[in-house]
Rosetta silent file (secondary structure, phi, psi, omega in degrees, C-alpha in Angstrom):
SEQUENCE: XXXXXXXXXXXXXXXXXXXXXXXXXXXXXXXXXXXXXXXXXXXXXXXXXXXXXXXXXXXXXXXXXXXXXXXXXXXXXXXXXXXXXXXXXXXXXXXXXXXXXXXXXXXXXXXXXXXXXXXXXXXXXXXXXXXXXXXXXXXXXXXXXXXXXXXXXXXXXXXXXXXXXXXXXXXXXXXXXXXXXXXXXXXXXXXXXXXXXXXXXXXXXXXXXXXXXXXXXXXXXXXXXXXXXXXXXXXXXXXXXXXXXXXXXXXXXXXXXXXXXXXXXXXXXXXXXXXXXXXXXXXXXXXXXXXX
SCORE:     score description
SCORE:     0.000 S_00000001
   1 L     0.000  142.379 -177.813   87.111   89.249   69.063 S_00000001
   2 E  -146.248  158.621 -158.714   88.816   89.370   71.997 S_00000001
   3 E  -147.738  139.754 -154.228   88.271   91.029   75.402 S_00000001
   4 E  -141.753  167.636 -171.402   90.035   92.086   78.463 S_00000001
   5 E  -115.174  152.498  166.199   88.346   93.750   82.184 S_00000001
   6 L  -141.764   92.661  176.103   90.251   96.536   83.318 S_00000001
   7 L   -16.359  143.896  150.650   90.090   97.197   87.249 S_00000001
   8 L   -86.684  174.571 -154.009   89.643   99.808   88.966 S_00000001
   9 E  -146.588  120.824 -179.642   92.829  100.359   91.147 S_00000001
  10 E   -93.291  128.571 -177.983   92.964  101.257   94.746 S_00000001
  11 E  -101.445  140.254 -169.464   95.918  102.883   96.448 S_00000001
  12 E   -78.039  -41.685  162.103   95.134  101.514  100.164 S_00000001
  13 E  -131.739  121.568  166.183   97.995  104.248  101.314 S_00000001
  14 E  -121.607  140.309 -166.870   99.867  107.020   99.114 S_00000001
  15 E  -124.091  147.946  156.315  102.642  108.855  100.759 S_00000001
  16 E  -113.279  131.272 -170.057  104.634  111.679   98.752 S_00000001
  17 L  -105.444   12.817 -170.676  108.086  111.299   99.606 S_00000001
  18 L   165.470  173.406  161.141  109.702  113.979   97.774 S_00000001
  19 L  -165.856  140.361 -153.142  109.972  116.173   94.739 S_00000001
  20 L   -76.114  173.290  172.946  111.746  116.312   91.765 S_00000001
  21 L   -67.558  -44.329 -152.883  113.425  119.648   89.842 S_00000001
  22 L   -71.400   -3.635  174.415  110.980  119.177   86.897 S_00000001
  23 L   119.960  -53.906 -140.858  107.996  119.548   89.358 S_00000001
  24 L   -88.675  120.684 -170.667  106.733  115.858   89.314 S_00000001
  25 L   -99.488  141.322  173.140  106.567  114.035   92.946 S_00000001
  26 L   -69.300  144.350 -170.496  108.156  111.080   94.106 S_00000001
  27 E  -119.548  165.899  147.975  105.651  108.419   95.601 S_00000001
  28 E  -146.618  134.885 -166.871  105.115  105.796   97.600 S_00000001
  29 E  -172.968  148.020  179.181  102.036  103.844   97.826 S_00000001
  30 E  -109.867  114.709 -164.976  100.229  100.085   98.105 S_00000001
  31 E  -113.610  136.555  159.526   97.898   99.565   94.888 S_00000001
  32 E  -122.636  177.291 -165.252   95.120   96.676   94.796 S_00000001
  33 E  -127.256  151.584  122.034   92.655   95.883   92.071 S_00000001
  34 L   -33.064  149.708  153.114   88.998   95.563   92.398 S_00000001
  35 L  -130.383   95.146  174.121   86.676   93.195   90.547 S_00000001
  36 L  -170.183  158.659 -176.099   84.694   96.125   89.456 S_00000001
  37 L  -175.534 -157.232  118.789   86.100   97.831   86.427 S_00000001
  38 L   -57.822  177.851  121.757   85.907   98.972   82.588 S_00000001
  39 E  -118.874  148.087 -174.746   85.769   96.469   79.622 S_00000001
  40 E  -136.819  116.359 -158.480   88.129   96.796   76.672 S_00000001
  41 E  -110.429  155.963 -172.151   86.843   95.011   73.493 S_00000001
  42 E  -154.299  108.870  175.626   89.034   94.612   70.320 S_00000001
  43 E  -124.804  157.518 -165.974   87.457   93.180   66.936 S_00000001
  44 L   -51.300  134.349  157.590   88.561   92.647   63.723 S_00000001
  45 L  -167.123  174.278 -174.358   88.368   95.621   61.102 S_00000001
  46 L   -80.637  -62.378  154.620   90.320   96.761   58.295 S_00000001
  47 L   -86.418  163.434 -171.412   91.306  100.156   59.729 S_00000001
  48 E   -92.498  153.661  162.868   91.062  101.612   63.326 S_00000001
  49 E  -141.955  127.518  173.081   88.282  102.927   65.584 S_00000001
  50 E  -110.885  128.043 -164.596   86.906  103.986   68.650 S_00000001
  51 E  -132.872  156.739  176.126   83.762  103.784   70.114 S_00000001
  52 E  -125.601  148.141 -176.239   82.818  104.318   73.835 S_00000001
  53 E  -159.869  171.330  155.551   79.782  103.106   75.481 S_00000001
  54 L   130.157 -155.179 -176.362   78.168  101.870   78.858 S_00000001
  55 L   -75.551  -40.973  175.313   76.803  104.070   81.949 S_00000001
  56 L   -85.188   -7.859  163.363   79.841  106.714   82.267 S_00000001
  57 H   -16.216  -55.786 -177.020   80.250  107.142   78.457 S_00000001
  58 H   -62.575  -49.306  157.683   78.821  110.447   78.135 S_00000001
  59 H    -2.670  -43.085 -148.303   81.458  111.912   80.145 S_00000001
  60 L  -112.086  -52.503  141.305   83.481  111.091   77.534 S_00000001
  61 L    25.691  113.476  172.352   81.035  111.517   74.661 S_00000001
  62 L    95.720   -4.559 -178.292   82.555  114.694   72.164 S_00000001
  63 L   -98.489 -158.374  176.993   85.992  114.326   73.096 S_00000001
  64 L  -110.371  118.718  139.245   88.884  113.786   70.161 S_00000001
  65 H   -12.530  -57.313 -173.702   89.311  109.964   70.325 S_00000001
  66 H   -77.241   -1.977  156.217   92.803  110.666   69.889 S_00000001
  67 H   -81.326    5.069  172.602   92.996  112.112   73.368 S_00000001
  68 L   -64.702  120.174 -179.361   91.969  108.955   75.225 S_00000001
  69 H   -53.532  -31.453  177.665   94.993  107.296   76.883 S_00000001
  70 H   -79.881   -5.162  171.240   93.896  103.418   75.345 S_00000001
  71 H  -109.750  -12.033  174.756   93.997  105.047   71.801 S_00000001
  72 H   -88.579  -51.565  163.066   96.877  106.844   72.092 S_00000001
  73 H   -27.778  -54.858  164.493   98.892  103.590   73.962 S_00000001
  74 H   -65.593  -43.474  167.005   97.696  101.360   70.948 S_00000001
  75 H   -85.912  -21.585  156.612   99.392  103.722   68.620 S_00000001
  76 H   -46.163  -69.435  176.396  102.603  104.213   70.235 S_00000001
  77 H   -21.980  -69.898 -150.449  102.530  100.148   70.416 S_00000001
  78 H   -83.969  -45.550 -173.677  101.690   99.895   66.253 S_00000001
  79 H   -38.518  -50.292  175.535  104.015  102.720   66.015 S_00000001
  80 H   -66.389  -31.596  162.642  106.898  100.602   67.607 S_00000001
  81 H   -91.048  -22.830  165.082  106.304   97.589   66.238 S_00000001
  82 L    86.466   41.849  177.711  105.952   99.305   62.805 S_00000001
  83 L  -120.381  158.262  152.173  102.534   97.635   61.900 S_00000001
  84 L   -59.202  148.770 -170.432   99.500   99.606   60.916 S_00000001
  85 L   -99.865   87.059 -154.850   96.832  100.264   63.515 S_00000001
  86 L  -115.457  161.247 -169.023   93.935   98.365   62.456 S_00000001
  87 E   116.959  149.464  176.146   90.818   97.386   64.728 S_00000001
  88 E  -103.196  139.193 -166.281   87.856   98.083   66.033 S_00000001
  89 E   -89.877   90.020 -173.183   88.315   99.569   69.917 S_00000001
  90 E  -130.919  119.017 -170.160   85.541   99.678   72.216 S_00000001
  91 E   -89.193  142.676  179.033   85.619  100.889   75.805 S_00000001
  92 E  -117.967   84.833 -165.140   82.841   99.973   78.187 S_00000001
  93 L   -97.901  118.126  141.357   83.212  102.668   80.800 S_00000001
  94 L   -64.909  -12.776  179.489   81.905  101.984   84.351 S_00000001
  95 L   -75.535  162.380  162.817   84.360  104.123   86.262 S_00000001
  96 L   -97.631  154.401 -175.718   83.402  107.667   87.021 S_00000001
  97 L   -75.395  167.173  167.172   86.041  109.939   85.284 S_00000001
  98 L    32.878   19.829  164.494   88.927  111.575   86.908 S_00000001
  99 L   -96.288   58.105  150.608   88.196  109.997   90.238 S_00000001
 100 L    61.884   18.997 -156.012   91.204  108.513   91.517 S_00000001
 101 L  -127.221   21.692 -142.959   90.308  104.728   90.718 S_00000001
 102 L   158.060 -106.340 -155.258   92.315  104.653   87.686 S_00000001
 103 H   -57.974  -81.874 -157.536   89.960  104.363   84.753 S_00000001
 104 H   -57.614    1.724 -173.485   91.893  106.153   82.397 S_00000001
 105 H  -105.217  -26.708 -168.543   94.905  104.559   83.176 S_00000001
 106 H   -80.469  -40.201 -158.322   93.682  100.807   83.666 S_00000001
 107 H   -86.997   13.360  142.124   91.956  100.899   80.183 S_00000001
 108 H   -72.610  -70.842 -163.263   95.530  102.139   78.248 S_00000001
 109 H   -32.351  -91.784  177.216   96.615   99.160   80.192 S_00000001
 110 H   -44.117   -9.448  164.384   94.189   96.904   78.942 S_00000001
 111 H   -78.124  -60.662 -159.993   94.181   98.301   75.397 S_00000001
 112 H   -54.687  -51.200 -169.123   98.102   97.475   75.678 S_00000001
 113 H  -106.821   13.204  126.978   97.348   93.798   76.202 S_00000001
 114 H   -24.855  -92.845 -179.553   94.666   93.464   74.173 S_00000001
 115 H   -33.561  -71.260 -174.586   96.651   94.686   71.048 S_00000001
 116 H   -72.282   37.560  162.666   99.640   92.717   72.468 S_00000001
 117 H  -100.172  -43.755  155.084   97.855   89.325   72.924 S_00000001
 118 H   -20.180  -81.602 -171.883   96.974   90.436   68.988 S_00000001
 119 L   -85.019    7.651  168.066  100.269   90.504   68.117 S_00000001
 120 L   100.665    0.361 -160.587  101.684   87.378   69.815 S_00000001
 121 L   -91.312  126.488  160.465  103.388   89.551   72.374 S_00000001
 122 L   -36.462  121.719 -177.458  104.199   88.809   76.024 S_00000001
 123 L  -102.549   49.999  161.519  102.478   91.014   78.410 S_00000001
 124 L  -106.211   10.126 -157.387  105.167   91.369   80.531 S_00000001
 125 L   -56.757  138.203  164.064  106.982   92.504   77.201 S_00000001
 126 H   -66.876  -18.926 -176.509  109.400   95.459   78.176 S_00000001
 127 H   -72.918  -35.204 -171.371  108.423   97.245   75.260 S_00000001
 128 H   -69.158  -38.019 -174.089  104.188   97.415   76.915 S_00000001
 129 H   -95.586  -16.105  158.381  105.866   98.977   79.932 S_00000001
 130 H   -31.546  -66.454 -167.876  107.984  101.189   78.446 S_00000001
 131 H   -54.303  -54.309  171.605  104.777  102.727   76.576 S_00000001
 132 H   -13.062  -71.414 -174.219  103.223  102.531   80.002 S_00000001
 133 H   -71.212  -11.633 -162.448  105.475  104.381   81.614 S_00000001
 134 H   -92.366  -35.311 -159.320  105.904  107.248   78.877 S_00000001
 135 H  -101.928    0.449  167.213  102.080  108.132   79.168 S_00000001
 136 L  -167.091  174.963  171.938  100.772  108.232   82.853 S_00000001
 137 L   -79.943  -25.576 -149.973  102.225  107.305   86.545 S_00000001
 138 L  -133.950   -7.537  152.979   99.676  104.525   87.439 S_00000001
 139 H   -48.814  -40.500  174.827   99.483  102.723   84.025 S_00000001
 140 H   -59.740  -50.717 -172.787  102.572  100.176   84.711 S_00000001
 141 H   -48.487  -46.784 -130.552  100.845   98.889   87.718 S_00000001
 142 H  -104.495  -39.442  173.701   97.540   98.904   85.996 S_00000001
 143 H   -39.064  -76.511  163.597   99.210   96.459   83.108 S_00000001
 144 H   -59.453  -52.249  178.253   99.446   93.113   85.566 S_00000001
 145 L   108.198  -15.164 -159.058   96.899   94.308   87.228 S_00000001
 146 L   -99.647  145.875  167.694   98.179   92.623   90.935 S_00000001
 147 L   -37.304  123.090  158.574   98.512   94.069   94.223 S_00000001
 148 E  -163.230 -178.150  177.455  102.081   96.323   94.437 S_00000001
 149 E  -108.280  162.288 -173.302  103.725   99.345   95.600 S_00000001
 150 E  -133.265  158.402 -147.733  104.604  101.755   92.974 S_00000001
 151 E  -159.714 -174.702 -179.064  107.481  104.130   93.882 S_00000001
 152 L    44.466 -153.806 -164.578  109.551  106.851   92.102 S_00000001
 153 L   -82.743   -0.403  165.494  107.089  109.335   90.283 S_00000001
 154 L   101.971   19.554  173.379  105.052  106.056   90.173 S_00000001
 155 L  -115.797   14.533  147.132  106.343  104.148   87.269 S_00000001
 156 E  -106.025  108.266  177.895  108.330  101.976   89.273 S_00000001
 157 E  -105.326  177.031  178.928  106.628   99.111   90.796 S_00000001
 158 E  -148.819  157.308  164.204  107.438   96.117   92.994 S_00000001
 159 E   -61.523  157.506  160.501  105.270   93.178   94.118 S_00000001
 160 L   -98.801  146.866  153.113  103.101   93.481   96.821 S_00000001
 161 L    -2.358  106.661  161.349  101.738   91.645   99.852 S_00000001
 162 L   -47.489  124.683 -164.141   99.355   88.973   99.373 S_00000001
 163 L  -122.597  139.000  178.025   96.706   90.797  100.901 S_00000001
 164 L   -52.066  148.422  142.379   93.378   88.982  102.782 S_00000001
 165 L   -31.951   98.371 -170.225   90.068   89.247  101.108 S_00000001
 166 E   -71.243  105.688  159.796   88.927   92.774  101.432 S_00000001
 167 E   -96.161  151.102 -161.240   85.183   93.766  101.115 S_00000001
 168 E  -136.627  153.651  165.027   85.220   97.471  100.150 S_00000001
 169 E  -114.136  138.739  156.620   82.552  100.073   99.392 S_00000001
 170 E  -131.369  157.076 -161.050   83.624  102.789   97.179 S_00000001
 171 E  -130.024  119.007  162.653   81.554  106.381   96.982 S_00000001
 172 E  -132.269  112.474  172.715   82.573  109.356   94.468 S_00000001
 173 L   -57.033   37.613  164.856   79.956  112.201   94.773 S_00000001
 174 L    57.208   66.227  150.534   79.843  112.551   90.566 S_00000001
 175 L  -153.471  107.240 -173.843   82.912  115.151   90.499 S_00000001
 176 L   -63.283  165.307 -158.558   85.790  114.544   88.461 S_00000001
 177 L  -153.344   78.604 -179.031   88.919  115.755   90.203 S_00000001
 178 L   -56.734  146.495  176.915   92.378  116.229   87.610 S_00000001
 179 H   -86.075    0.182  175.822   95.141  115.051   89.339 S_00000001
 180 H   -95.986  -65.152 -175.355   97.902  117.685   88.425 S_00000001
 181 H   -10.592  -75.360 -161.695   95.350  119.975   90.182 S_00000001
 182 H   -54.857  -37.600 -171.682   95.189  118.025   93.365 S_00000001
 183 H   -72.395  -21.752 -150.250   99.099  118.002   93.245 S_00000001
 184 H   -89.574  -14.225  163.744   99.545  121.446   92.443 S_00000001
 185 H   -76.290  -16.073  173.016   97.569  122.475   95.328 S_00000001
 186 L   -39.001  108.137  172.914   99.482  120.380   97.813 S_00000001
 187 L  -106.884  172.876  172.434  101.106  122.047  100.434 S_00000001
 188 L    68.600 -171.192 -164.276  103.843  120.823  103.494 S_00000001
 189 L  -110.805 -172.973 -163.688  106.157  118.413  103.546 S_00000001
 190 L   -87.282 -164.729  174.894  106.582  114.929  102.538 S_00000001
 191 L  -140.928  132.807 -161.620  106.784  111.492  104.063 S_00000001
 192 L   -59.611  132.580  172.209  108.541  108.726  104.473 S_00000001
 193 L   -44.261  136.682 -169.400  107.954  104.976  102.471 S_00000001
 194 L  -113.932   72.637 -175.064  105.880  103.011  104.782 S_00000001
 195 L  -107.059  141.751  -80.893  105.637   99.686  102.506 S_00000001
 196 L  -115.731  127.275 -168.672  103.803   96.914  104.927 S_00000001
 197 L   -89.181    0.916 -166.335  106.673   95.679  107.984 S_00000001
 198 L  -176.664  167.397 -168.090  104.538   91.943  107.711 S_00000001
 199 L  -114.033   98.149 -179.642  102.260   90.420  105.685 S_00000001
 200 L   -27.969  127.606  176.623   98.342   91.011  106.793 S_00000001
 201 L  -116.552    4.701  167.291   96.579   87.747  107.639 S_00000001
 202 L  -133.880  175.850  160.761   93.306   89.195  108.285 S_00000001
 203 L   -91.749  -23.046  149.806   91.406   92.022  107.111 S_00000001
 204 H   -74.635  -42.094 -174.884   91.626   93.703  110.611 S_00000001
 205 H   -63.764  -42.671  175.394   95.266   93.438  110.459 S_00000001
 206 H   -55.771  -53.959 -169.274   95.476   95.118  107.092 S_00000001
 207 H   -61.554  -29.797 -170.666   93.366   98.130  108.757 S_00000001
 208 H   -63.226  -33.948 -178.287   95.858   98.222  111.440 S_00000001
 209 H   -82.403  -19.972 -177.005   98.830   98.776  109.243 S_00000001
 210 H   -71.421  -53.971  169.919   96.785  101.300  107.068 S_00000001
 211 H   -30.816  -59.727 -159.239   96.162  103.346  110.051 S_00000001
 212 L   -95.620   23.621  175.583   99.341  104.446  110.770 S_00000001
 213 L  -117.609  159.162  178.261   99.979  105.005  106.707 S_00000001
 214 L  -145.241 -161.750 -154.226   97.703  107.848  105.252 S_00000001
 215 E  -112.050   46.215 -148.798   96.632  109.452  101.864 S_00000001
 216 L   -61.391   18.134 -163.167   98.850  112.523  101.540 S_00000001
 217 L  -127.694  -37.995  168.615   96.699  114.087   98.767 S_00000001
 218 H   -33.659  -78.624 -178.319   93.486  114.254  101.046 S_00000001
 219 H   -32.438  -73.976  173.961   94.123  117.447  102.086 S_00000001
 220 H   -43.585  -65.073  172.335   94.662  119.184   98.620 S_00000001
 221 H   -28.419  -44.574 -153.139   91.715  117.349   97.459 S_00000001
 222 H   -97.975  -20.947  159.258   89.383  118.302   99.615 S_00000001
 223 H   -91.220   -5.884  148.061   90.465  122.079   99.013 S_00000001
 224 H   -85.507  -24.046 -169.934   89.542  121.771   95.629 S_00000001
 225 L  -142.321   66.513  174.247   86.436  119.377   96.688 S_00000001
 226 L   -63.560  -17.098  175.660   85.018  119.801   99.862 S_00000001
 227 H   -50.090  -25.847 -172.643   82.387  117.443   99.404 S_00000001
 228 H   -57.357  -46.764  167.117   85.227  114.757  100.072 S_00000001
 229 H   -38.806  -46.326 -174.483   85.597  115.713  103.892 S_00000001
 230 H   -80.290  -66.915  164.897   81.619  114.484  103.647 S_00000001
 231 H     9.019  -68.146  163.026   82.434  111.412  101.843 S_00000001
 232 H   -33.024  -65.844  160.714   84.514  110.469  104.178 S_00000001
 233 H   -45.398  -54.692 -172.299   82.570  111.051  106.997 S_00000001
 234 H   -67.282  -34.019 -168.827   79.381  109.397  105.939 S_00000001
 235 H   -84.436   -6.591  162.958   81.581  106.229  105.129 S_00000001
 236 H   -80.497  -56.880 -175.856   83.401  105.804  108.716 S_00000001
 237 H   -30.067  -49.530 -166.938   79.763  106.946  109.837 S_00000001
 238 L   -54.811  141.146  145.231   78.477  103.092  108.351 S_00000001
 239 L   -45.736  115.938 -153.050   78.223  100.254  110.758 S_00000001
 240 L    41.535   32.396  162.852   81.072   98.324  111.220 S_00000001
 241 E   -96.123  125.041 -158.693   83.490  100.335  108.552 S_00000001
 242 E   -86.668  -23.987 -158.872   87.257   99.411  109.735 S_00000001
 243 E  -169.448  126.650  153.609   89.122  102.393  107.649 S_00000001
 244 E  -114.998  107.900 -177.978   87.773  105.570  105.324 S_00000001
 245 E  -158.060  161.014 -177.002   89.768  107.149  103.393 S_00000001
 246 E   -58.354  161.619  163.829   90.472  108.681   99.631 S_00000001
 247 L  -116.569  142.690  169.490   92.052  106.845   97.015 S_00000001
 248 L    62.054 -175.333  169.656   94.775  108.252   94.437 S_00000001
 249 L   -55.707   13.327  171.660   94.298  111.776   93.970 S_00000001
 250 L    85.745  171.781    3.352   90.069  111.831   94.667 S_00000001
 251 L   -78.212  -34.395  175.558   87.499  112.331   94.461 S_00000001
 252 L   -29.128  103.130 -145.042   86.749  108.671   94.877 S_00000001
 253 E  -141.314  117.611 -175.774   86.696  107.731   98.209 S_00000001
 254 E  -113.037 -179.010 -173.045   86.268  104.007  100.077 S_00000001
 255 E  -129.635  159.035  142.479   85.466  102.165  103.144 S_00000001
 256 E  -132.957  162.212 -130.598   86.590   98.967  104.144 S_00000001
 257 E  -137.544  112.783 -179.919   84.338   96.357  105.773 S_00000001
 258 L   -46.387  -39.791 -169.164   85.345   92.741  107.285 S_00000001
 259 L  -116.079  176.956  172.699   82.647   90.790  105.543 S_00000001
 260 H   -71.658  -36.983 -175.818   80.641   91.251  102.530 S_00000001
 261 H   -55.174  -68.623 -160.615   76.919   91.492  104.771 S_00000001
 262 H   -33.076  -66.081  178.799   78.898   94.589  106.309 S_00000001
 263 H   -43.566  -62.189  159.261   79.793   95.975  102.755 S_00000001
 264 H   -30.850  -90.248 -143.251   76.344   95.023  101.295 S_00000001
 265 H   -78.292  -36.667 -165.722   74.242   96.778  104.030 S_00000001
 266 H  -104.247  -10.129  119.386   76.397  100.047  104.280 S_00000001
 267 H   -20.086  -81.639 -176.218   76.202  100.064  100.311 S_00000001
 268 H   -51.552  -72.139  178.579   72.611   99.958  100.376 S_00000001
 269 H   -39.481  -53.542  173.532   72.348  102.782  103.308 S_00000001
 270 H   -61.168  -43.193 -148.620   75.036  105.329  101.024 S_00000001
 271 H   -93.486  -55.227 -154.827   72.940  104.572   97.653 S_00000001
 272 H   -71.205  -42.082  149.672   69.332  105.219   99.631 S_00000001
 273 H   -25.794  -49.229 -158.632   70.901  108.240  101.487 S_00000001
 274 L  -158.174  110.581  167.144   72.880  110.005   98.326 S_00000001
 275 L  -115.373   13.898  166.430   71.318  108.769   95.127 S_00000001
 276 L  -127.798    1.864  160.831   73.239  110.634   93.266 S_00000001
 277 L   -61.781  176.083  159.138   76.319  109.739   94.143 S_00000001
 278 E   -92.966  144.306  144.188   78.355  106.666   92.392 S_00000001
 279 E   -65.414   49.765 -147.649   78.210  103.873   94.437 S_00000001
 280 E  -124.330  162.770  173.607   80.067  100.086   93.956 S_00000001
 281 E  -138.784  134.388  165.735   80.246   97.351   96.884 S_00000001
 282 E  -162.904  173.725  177.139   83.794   95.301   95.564 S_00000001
 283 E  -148.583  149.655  179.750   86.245   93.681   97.073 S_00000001
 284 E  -129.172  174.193   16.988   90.154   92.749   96.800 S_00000001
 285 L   -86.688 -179.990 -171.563   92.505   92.129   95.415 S_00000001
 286 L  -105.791  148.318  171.965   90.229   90.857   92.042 S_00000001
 287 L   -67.587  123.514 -150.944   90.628   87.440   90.841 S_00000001
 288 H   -93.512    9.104  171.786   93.607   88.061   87.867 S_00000001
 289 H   -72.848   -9.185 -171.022   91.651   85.113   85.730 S_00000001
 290 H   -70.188   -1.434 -175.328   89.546   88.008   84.505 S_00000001
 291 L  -112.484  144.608 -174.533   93.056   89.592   82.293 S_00000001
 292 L   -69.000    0.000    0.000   94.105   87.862   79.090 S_00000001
C-alpha cells in the first residue's frame, strides 16, 4: 500500500492576461501549497476501484467514478503505458468541492504519482505532465506540488519564489462554485503578468507585493456568489489579518496572518461566528516530505 497527501493549492494572485480564439483565457498567477489537503491511497487488487471517503465525501457520493479527474488520469496513464488498470483507489476528501483550492485537480495529481511510483516511473516523467495538462489547467502545478507561477491557459508553469512561512486561514461558506461559470461571467479587460520583482523575506513583505497584484475572477465570482463579498469582509474584519482575498476561481476565500497565535485566534472567532461554514487554519508553502 502506498500513499500520497494531496494539497490544497493557493493562487496568492491570478491575473487574466488575455484570451484565446477557442474561448479559454490566458493566465498569470503565483500558486503555493498548503499542509492541509486530500489523501490518495493505492492498494493492491486484481482489478480496479474506487472508493471515496472522509468528511466531504458525500458531495461526491452517487457520482459515475469514471467522472472523477484521479480515475480518469490513472487510466489515460495505464492507457499509455499499455498496462491494465489494476488497484484499489481511495480518495480521502477534506477539501470542499468546487471551491477554488484545487481538490479535484491536486488528487488527479496525486493519483498520477501514486500509479507512477507503482510503475517505477519518474514523477517528473514528461509523459505524467502531458496527462496533466490534457485534463485540467491547475493539475501540472498540482503534480510537484511547490510554490510556482503557472502561465498560458495555466498548463505552463515555472518555479516560484521561495516564499516565507505563511500562516493562513481559509473560509468557503459550503458553496461549490464551477469554474467555467466564474469565467464565463467575467467581464472587462485583462491584465498584465505581475510575477514577484524580489524575493519576499518576510511575511509582511509578501503582503506588500500581493497588494498591488489582485484576483481577477473576484468580481465574476461574487456575481454568481454574493456571499463571497461577506467572506471577504469578515476575514480582513479579524485582528491582525495582513491580506483577504479569493483564491482560484472561489468560492474559497483566505486571510493571511503573520504568526500562527494570529491565525489560530481569528480561526476560532470565523468557526464560533459561522459554524457552518468550512473552516482550516494552514500555512505555506507545505513541507514537500509529505509527496512520494
Amino acid at each position: 500500500m502506498i500513499e500520497t497527501f494531496a494539497p490544497a493549492k493557493i493562487n496568492l494572485y491570478l491575473h487574466v492576461t488575455g484570451r484565446r480564439a477557442d474561448g479559454y483565457h490566458f493566465l498569470d498567477s503565483l500558486v503555493a501549497f498548503t499542509n492541509i489537503g486530500d489523501k490518495v491511497r493505492l492498494e493492491p487488487a486484481d482489478s480496479f476501484s474506487f472508493e471515496i471517503e472522509g468528511p466531504m465525501a458525500a458531495a461526491l457520493r452517487g457520482q459515475d467514478p469514471e467522472s472523477n479527474l484521479a480515475v480518469r488520469a490513472v487510466r489515460l496513464l495505464a492507457s499509455e503505458l499499455n498496462k491494465p488498470m489494476k488497484g484499489k483507489l481511495t480518495l480521502t476528501k477534506n477539501l470542499p468541492i468546487a471551491s477554488g483550492i484545487g481538490g479535484g485537480s491536486t488528487d488527479a495529481a496525486a493519483a498520477l504519482r501514486l500509479f507512477a511510483t507503482r510503475e517505477g516511473m519518474p514523477p517528473d516523467a514528461a509523459l505524467l505532465h502531458s496527462i496533466a495538462s490534457s485534463l485540467g489547467q491547475d493539475i501540472p502545478c498540482c503534480l510537484a506540488a511547490q510554490t510556482c507561477y503557472f502561465r498560458d491557459i495555466g498548463n505552463v508553469t515555472d518555479p516560484g519564489p521561495e516564499l516565507p512561512l505563511t500562516h493562513i486561514v481559509l473560509v468557503n461558506p459550503n458553496q461549490s462554485l464551477p469554474t467555467p461559470s466564474v469565467y464565463k461571467a467575467r467581464t472587462g479587460g485583462f491584465s498584465a503578468s505581475a510575477q514577484l520583482e524580489a524575493v519576499p523575506q518576510t511575511t509582511h513583505e509578501l503582503v506588500e507585493m500581493l497588494t498591488a497584484r489582485s484576483n481577477d475572477l473576484t468580481q465574476a465570482a461574487m456575481s454568481l456568489c454574493p456571499v463571497i463579498g461577506d467572506v471577504l469582509t469578515v476575514i480582513a474584519g479579524q485582528p491582525d489579518c495582513l491580506l483577504s482575498r479569493m483564491s482560484g476561481s472561489g468560492a474559497t476565500c483566505f486571510g493571511l496572518f503573520a504568526d500562527r497565535s494570529s491565525a489560530k485566534i481569528a480561526a476560532m472567532a470565523l468557526y464560533s461566528a459561522y459554524p457552518d461554514w468550512w473552516i482550516a487554519q494552514a500555512f505555506i508553502p507545505a513541507p514537500l516530505a509529505r509527496l512520494p
